[in-house]
C-alpha positions in Angstrom: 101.7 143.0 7.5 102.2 141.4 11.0 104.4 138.6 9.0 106.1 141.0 6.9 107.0 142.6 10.2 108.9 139.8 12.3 110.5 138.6 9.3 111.8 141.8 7.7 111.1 144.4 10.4 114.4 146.0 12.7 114.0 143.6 15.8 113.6 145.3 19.1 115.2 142.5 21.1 112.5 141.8 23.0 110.8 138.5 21.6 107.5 140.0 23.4 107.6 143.5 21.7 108.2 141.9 18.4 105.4 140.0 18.3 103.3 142.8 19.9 104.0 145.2 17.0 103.3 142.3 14.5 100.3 141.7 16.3 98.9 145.3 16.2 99.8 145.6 12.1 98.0 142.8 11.6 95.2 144.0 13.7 94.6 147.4 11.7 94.9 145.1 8.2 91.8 143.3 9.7 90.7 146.8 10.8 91.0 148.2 7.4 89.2 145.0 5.9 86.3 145.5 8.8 85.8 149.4 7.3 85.9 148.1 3.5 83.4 145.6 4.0 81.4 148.2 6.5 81.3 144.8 8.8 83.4 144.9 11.9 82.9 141.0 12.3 86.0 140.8 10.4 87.7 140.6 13.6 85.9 138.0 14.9 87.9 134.6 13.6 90.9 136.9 14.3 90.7 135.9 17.9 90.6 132.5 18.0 94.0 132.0 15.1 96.4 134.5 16.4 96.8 132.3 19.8 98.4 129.2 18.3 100.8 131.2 15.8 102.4 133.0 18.2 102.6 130.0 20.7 104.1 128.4 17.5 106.4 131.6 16.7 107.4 131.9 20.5 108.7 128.0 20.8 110.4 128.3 17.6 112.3 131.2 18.6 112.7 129.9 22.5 116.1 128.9 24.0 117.5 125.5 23.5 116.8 124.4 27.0 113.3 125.4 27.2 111.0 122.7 28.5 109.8 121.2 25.2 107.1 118.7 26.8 105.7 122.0 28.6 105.8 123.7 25.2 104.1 120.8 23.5 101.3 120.4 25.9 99.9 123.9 25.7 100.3 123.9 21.9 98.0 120.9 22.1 95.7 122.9 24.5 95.6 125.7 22.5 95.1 124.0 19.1 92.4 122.6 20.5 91.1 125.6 21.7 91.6 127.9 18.3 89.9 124.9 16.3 86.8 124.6 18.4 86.1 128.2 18.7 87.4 128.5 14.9 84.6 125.7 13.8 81.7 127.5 15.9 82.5 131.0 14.4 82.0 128.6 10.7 79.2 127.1 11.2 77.3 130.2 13.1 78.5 132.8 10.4 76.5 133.0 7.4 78.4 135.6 5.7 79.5 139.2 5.1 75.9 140.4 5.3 76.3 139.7 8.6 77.5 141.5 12.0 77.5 140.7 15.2 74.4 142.8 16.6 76.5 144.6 19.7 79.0 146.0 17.0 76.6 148.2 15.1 74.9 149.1 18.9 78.1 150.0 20.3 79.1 152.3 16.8 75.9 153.7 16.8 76.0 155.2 20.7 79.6 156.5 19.6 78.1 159.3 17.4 80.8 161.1 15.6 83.3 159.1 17.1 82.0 155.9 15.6 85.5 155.4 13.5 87.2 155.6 17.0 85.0 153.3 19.0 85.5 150.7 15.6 89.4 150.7 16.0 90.4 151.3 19.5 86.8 149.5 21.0 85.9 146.9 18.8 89.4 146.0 17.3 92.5 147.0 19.5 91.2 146.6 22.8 90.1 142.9 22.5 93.7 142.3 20.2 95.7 143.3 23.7 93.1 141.6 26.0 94.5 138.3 24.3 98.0 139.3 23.7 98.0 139.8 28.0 96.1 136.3 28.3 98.9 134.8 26.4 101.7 136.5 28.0 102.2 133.1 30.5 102.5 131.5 27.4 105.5 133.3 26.4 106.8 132.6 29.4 105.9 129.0 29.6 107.6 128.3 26.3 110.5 130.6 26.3 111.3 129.9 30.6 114.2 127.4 30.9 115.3 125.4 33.7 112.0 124.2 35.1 111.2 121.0 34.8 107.7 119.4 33.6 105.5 118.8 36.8 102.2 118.0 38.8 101.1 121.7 38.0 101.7 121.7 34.3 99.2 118.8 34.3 96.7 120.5 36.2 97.1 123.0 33.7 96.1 120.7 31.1 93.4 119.3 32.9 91.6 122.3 33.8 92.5 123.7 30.1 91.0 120.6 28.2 88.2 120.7 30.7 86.9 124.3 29.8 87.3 123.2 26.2 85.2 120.6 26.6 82.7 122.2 28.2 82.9 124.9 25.5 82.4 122.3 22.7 79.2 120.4 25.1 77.4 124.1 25.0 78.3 125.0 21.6 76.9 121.5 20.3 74.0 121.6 22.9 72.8 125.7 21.4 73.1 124.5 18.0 70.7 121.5 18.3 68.5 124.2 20.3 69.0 126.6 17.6 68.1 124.5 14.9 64.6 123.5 16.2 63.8 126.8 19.2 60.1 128.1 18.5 60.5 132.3 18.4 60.7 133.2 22.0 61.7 130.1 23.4 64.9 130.1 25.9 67.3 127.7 26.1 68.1 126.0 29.9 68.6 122.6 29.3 71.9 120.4 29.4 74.7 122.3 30.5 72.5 125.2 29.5 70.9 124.7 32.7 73.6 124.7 35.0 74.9 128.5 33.9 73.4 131.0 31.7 76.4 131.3 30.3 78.5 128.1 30.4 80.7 128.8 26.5 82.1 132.3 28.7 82.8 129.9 32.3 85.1 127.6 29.9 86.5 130.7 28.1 87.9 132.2 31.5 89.0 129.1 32.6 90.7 128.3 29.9 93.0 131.8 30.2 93.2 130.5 33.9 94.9 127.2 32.9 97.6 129.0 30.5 98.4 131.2 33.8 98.9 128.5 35.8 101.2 126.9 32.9 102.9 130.0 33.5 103.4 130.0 37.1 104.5 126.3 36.6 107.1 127.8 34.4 108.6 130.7 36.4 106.6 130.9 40.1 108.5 134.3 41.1 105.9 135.6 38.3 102.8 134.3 39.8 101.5 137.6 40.8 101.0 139.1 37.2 100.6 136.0 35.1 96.8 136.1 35.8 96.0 139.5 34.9 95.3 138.1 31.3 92.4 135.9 32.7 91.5 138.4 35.2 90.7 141.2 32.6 88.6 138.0 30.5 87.0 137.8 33.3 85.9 141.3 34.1 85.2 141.9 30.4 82.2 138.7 30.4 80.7 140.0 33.8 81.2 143.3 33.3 80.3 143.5 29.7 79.6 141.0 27.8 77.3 139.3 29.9 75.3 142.3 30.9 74.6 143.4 27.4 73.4 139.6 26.6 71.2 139.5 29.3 69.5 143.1 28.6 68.6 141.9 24.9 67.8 138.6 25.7 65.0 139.7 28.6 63.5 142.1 26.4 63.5 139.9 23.1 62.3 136.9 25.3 59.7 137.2 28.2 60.6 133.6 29.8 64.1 134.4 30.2 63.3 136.0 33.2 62.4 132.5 34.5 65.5 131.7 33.3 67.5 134.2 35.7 65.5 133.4 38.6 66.1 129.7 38.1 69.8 129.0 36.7 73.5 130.3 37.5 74.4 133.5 36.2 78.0 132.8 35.4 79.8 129.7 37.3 77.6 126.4 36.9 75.6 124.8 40.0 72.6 122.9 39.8 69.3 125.4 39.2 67.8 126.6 42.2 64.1 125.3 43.3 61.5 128.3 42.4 58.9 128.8 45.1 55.3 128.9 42.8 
């Protein structure tokens, strides 16, 4: 429906708003697929292939003198990105039967207003969180007049870094998965350096398409990191928490865990005093 939409739908003149609407359509389709199925992880691979088709859309439809190497270097990025989180959500997901446990927790506390909580909660809110983390990108790609410089290539760097170290912990968890006695925690390898290393290369990779943003057009520096911001305050605020909660109360040790390793931005582990 999104498709159908930016290729047969009355154009607003806004290049944004176009691909907003298109984004939402497409949004309730996988809503509507997430009710059929009774199984809101639907959504979940919907996140991680949206990015890269409208990067793709947006540089396609940019002006001629847009900065094509700029354009080409956060495709790369975000390919990159979108395959590596698109591999780990198919090799972890065995199937319709199942659904990510916070979904049916966070339904179940809505009551009555569980159909709501699916759509706007589960679905919408998390489709605008990463349409406003990609909003530099439109303005990295469709921005003309600035030239390719030192900060696009920090960009990069920090970018390909928090992929990286997303691919290291995803690769690291599955070994542990694979071979974990029941209660066992893992802390080992990156694992030990943050609690939760997969969500510090997440945020930072939102913070490298700002700054490809600000390299773009700097007079917009002051909004182009809400995008990672609100990451940010969604995996400390949210995400995080909830992880933690289950994770103390299905696993005794993991308290050990929290005493001993970085919550959120990796360190080395602290010394415990016996």
């Amino acid at each position: 429906m999104g498709f159908a939409w930016l290729v047969w739908g009355p154009p607003t003149g806004r290049l944004w708003l176009d691909s907003l609407i298109a984004d939402i359509l497409a949004t309730v389709v996988v809503f509507a697929a997430s009710r059929f199925y009774r199984n809101s992880s639907c959504y979940d691979p919907y996140w991680s292939v949206l990015p890269p088709l409208l990067t793709l859309y947006w540089w396609i439809h940019s002006s001629p003198d847009t900065n094509d190497i700029r354009s080409a270097f956060i495709t790369v990025l975000i390919l990159l990105w979108a395959i590596r989180l698109t591999g780990n959500w198919v090799a972890t997901f065995p199937g319709l039967r199942h659904e990510d446990w916070r979904y049916p927790m966070l339904k179940s506390r809505a009551g009555r207003a569980e159909f709501v909580v699916d759509l706007f909660a589960i679905h919408l809110f998390p489709t605008g969180q990463v349409f406003l983390g990609l909003l530099p990108v439109y303005v990295a790609v469709t921005a003309s007049g600035r030239a390719f410089g030192w900060l696009d290539v920090v960009a990069f760097i920090v970018g390909l870094g928090a992929v990286t170290l997303e691919l290291v912990a995803d690769t690291q968890l599955h070994r542990f998965t694979k071979q974990r006695q029941p209660g066992q925690v893992m802390a080992t390898g990156v694992w030990s350096w943050s609690r939760h290393p997969n969500y510090f290369g997440e945020v930072s990779f939102w913070f490298a398409l700002a700054l490809f943003g600000v390299a773009a057009s700097p007079a917009d520096a002051w909004w182009l990191f809400l995008g990672a911001l609100a990451m940010l305050a969604m995996f400390l605020g949210a995400s995080i928490p909830m992880m933690e909660k289950r994770s103390v109360e299905r696993r005794p040790d993991y308290q050990a865990v929290i005493d001993r390793v970085s919550r959120f931005v990796p360190r080395p582990p602290r010394r415990v005093r016996v």
